[in-house]
C-alpha positions as CSV (number, residue, x, y, z in Angstrom):
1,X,66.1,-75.3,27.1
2,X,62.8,-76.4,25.2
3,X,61.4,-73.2,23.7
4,X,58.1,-72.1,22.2
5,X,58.5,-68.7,20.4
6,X,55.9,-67.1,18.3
7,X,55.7,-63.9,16.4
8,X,54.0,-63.0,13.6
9,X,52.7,-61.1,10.5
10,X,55.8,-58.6,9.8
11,X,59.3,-58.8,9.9
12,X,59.2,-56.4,13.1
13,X,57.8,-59.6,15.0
14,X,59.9,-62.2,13.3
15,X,63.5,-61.2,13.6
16,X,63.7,-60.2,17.2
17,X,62.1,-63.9,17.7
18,X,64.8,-65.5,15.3
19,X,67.6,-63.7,17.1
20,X,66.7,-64.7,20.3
21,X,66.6,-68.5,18.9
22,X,70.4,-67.9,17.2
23,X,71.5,-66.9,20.8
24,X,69.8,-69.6,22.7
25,X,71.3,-72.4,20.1
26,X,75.0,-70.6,20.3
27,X,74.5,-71.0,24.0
28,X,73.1,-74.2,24.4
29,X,73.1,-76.0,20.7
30,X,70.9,-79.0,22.6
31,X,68.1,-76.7,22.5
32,X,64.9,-77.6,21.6
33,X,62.7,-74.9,19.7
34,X,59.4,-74.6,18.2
35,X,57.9,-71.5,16.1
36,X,54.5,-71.3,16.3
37,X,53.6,-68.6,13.9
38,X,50.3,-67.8,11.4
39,X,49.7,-69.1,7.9
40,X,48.9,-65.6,7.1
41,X,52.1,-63.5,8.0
42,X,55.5,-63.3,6.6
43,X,56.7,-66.1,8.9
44,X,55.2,-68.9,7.1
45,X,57.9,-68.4,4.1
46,X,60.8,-66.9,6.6
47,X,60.9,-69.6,9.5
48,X,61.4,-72.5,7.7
49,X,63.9,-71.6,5.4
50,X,66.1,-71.1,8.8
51,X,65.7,-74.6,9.2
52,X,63.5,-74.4,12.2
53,X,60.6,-76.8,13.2
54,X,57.5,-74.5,12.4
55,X,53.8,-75.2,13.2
56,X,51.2,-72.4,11.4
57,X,47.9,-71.4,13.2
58,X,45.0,-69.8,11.4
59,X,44.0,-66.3,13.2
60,X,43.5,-63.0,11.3
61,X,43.8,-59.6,13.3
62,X,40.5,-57.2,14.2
63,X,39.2,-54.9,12.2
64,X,38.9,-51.0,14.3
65,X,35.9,-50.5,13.2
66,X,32.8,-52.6,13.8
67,X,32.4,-56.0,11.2
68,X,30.8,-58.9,11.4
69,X,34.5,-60.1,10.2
70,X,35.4,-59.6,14.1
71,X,33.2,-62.9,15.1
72,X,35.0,-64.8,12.3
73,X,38.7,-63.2,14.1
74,X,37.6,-64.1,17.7
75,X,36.1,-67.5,16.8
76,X,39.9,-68.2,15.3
77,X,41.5,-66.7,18.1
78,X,39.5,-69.6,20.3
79,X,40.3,-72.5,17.9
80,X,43.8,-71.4,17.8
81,X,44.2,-70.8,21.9
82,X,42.9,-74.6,22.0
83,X,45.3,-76.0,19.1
84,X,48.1,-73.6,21.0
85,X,47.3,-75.7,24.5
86,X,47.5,-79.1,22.6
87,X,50.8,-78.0,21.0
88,X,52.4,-77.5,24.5
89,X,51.2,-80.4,26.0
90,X,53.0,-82.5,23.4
91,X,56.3,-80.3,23.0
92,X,56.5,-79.6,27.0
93,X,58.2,-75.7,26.7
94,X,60.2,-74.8,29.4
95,X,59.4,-71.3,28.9
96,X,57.3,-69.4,26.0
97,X,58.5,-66.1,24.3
98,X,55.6,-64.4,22.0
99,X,57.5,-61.1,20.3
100,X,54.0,-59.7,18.7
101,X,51.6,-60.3,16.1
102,X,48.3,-62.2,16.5
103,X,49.1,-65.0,16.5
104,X,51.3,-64.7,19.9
105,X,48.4,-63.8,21.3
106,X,47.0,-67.0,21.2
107,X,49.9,-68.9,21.7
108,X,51.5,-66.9,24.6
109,X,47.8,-66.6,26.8
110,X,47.2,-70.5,26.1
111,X,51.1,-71.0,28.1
112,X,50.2,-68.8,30.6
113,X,46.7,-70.7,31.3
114,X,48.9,-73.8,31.7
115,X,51.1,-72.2,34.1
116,X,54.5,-72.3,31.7
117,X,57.0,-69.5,32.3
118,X,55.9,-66.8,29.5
119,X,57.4,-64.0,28.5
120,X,56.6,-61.1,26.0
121,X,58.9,-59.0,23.8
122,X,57.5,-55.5,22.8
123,X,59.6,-53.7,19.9
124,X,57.9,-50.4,20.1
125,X,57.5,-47.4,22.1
126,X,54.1,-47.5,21.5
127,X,52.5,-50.7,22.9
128,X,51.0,-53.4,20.6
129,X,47.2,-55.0,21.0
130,X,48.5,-58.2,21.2
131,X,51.2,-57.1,24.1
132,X,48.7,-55.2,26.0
133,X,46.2,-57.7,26.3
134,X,48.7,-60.4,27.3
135,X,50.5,-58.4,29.6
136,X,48.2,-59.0,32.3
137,X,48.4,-63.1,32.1
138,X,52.9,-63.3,31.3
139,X,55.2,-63.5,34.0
140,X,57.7,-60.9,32.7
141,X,57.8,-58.1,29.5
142,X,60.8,-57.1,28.0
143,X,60.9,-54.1,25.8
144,X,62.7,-52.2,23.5
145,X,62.4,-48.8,24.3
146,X,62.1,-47.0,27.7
147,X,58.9,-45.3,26.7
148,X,56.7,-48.4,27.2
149,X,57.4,-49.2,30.6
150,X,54.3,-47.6,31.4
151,X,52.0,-48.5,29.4
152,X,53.0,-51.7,31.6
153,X,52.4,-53.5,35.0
154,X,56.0,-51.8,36.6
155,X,56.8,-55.2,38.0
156,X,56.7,-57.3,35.7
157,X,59.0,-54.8,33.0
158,X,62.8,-55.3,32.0
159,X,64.1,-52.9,29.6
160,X,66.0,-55.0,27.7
161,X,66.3,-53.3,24.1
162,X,66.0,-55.3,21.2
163,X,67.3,-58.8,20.1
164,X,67.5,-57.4,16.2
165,X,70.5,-55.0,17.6
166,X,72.8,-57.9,18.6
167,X,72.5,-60.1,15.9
168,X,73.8,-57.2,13.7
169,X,75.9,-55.7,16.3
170,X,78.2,-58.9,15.9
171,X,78.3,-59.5,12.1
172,X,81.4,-59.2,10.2
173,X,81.3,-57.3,7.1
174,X,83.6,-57.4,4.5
175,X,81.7,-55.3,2.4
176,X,83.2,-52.6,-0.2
177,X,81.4,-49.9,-1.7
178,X,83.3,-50.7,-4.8
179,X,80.7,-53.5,-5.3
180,X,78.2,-51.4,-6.1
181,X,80.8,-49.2,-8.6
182,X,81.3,-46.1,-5.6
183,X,84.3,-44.9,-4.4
184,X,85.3,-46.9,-0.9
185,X,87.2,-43.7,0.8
186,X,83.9,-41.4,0.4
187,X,81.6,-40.3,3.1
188,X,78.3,-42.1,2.0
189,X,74.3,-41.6,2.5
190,X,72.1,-44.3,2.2
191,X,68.3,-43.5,1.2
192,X,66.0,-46.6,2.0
193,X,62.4,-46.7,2.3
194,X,61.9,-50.5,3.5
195,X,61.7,-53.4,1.7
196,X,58.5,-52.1,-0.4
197,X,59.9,-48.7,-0.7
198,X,58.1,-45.8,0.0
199,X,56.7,-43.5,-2.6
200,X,56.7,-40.0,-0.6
201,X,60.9,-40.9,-0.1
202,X,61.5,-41.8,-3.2
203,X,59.5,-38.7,-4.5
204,X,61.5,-36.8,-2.5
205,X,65.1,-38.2,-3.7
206,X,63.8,-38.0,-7.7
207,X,63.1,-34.4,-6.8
208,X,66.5,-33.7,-4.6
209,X,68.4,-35.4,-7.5
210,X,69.7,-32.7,-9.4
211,X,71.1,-31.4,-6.1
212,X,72.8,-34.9,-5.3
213,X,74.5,-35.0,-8.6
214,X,76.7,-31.8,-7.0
215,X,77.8,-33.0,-4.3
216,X,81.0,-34.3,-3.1
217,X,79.5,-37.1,-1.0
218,X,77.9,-40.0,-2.7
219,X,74.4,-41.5,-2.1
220,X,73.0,-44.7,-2.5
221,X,69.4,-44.9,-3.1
222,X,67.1,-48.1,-2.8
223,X,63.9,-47.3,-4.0
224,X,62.6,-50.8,-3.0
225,X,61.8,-53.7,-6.0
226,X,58.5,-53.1,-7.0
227,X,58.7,-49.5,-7.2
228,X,62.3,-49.4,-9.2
229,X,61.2,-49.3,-13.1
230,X,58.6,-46.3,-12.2
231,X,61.6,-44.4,-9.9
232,X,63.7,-45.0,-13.0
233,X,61.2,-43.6,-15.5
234,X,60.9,-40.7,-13.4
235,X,64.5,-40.1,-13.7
236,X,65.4,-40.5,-17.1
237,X,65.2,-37.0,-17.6
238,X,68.0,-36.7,-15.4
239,X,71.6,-37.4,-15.7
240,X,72.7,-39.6,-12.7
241,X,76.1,-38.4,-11.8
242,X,79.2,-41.3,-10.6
243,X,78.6,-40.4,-7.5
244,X,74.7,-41.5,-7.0
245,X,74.1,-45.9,-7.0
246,X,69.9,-46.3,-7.6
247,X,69.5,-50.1,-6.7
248,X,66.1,-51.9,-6.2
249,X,66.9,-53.7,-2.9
250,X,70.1,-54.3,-1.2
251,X,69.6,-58.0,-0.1
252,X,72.5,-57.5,2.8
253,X,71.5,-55.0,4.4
254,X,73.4,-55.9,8.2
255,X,76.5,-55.8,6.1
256,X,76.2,-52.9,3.8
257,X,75.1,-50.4,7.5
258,X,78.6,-50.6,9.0
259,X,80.1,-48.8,5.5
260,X,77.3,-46.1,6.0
261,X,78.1,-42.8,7.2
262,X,74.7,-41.7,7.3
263,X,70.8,-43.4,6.8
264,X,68.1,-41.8,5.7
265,X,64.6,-43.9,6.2
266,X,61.4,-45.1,8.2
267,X,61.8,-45.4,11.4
268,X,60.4,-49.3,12.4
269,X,61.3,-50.9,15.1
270,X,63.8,-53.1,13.9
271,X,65.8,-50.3,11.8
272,X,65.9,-48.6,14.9
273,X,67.6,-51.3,16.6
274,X,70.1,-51.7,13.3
275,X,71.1,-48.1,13.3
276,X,71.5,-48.0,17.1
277,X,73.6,-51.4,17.6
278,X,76.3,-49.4,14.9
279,X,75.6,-46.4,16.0
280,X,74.6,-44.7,12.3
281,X,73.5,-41.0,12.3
282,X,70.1,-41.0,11.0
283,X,67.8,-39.1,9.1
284,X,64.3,-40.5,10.2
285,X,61.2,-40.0,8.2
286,X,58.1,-41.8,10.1
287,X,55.7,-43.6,8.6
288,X,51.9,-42.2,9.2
289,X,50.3,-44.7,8.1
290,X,51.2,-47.4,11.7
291,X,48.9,-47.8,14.5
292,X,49.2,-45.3,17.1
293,X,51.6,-43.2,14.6
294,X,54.3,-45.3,16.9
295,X,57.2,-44.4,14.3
296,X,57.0,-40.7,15.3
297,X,57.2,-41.9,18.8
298,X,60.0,-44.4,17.9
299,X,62.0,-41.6,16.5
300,X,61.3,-38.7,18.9
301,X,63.7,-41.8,21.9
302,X,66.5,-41.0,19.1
303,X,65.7,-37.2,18.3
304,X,66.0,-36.3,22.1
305,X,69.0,-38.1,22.8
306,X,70.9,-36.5,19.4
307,X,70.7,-39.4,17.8
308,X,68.9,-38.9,14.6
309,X,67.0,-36.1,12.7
310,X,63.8,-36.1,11.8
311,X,61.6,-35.0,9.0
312,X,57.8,-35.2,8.9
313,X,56.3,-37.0,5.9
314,X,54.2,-33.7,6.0
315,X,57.0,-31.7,5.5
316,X,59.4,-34.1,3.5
317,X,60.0,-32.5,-0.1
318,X,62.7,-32.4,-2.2
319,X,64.4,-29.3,-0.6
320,X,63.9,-30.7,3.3
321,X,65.7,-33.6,2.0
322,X,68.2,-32.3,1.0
323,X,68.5,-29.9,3.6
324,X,69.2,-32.6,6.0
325,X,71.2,-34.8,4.3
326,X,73.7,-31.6,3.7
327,X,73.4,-30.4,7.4
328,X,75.0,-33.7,8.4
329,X,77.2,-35.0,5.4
330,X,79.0,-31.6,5.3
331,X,79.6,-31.6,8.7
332,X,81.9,-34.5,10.4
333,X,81.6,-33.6,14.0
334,X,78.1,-33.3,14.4
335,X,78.2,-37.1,12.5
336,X,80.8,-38.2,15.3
337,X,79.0,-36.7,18.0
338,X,75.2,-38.1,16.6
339,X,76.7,-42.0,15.9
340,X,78.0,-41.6,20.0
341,X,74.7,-40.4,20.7
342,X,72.9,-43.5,18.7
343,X,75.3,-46.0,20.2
344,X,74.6,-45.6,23.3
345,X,70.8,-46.2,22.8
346,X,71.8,-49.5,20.8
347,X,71.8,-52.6,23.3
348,X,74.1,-55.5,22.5
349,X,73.4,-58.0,24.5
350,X,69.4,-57.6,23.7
351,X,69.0,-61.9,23.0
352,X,71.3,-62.7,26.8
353,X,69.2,-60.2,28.5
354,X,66.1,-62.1,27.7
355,X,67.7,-65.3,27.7
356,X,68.4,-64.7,31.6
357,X,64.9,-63.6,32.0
358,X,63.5,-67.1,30.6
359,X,66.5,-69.0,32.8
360,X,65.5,-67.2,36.0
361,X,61.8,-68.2,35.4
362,X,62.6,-72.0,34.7
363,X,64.5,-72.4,38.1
C-alpha cells in the first residue's frame, strides 16, 4: 500500500496516525508511507525520530473570536491545500488517512479533490473542526467513540475505536514496581496529570498527602517535569511515607499501565484508549480548559458503562481525592468488576479495522 497520513499539533493526533503506520508495515513491510504533518505541532520532532519520511506544511489554526490573524490562517490553509495536491501527484497514495489537527485539513480535502480514497480518524466524542469540515468531502470516518456517529453523515461512519488501544494492547511488559523502590505484591494507584502535569491534580495530591502516607496501598504520583521542583517544595513540610513514589515523568508509560491497579488522571483521548485496551479502573478528572469541554464527554462513555469514576475539576480537592481513590483501592470487587467494565470499551484491533476500511476503498 502507498500511504499518505497526516495528523497534527498534539500527541492526540499523532499516535493514533503512528499506530496505524506500525500495523500497516507489520502487515505489509513493502509499504510505502508519507507523513505529512505541520512545522508547528509536536509532529515535527516526533515523526522523524520513528524513522518515517516526513514532509512539514505551514498552517496555523483559527482564532474563535474575530482577528485579522484569520486571513493570515486561511491564506496558509490555501498555500498548503496546493503544496498538499503537488505532494500527491508525486508520491501517488493509494489511500489518505488525516487523524486531526490542521494540518489534515489541508492535506486530507486536497486527496479528496483529486479523487484518492480518503479517510478520517476522529479520537473524540466530541467532533473536531478539522473532522467536521472534511467530513463532507472523505469517503469513510472512523471514530473512536460511539457518541460521534452523529455528529456524522450515518453512511459514511465505522466505529472503529482507537488505533492508540492496540498498539498498547499488545506490548509486553516486564516491568516491576521494584524499579521505582515499591513493593511489587501491593495494590497500586497511579496519579498522572499528562505529560505537562496539571496543577489543580497535583494540588489535590500535595493536599491528600498526609492521608496517602496511611494507607496500606501505595501511590505513585507523576507531577509532570516542569512542575516537579515546585510540587516538591510544596511537600517538604511533609514526610513522604515508603509507600508514596513522586517521579517527574514516567517515560514508559504503555509498560508501567499493565502493573496499575488503578489510574487517576485527565481524561484525553488517547488515555482513554490506554486505560480501555487494559482494562484499568479509572479515576477521571476532565480537563476544562478543551474545546467543546469534550473530556467530560469522553469520560461520561466510561462513567455510564462502570468503567471509571469521575471528579469534576470544580469539585476536585484534597478530600474528593482521596475519597475516590479509597472507595476503589479498598474495595477489590468493585476494581474487578470496573476493569471488566473498561475492557470491554477498549478495541484491539483499532489499526486492522481501519486498515480494511483503506483496502476496501483501494479495490
Amino acid at each position: 500500500m502507498r500511504l499518505i497520513i497526516s495528523g497534527g499539533g498534539t500527541g492526540g493526533h499523532i499516535y493514533p496516525a503512528l499506530a496505524i503506520v506500525e500495523d500497516l508495515l507489520k502487515q505489509e513491510p513493502n509499504s510505502k508511507v508519507l507523513y505529512v504533518g505541520s512545522k508547528r505541532g509536536l509532529e515535527s520532532s516526533i515523526v522523524p525520530k520513528q524513522g518515517l519520511d516526513f514532509i512539514a506544511l505551514e498552517i496555523q489554526g483559527f482564532r474563535r473570536s474575530l482577528s485579522l490573524e484569520n486571513f493570515k490562517t486561511l491564506a496558509l490553509f490555501f498555500k498548503s491545500v496546493h503544496q498538499s495536491k503537488k505532494i500527491i501527484k508525486d508520491f501517488k497514495p493509494d489511500v489518505v488517512i488525516g487523524t486531526g489537527g490542521y494540518v489534515s485539513g489541508a492535506v486530507v480535502y486536497a486527496a479528496a479533490k483529486a479523487h484518492i480514497p480518503t479517510i478520517i480518524h476522529e479520537q473524540n466524542s466530541v467532533v473536531g473542526l478539522t473532522n467536521k469540515f472534511l467530513s463532507r468531502y472523505v469517503d469513510k470516518i472512523a471514530i473512536g467513540f460511539h457518541e460521534a456517529k452523529d455528529q456524522f453523515p450515518a453512511q459514511k461512519v465505522v466505529f472503529a475505536g482507537n488505533p492508540r488501544a492496540q498498539q498498547v494492547a499488545h506490548m509486553k511488559s516486564d516491568f516491576k514496581w521494584s524499579e521505582i523502590g515499591l513493593a511489587d505484591n501491593e495494590p497500586t494507584a497511579l496519579i498522572f496529570g499528562g505529560s505537562q502535569g496539571a496543577p489543580a491534580i497535583n494540588n489535590a495530591v500535595v493536599s491528600a498527602m498526609s492521608g496517602f502516607n496511611q494507607r496500606k496501598y501505595q501511590v505513585v504520583f507523576v507531577t509532570g517535569q516542569k512542575r516537579y521542583d515546585e510540587v516538591m517544595h510544596q511537600l517538604a513540610k511533609n514526610k513522604i511515607n515508603d509507600n508514596i513514589k513522586v517521579l517527574p515523568y514516567i517515560d514508559n508509560m504503555p509498560k508501567v499501565l499493565p502493573r496499575v491497579d488503578l489510574i487517576v488522571g485527565r481524561a484525553g483521548a488517547t488515555s482513554i484508549a490506554e486505560i480501555t485496551a487494559l482494562g484499568v479502573p479509572s479515576v477521571l478528572i476532565p480537563s476544562p480548559y478543551v474545546t467543546a469541554d469534550h473530556q467530560t464527554k469522553n469520560t461520561m462513555s466510561l462513567v455510564n458503562r462502570g468503567a471509571a469514576l469521575m471528579i469534576k475539576q470544580a469539585d476536585l480537592d484534597g478530600e474528593s481525592l482521596l475519597k475516590s481513590v479509597d472507595q476503589l483501592m479498598h474495595d477489590q470487587q468493585a476494581r474487578e468488576k470496573m476493569s471488566d467494565n473498561s475492557k470491554k470499551l477498549g478495541v484491539i484491533d483499532s489499526a486492522d479495522k481501519i486498515l480494511e476500511m483503506a483496502r476496501a476503498l483501494m479495490h
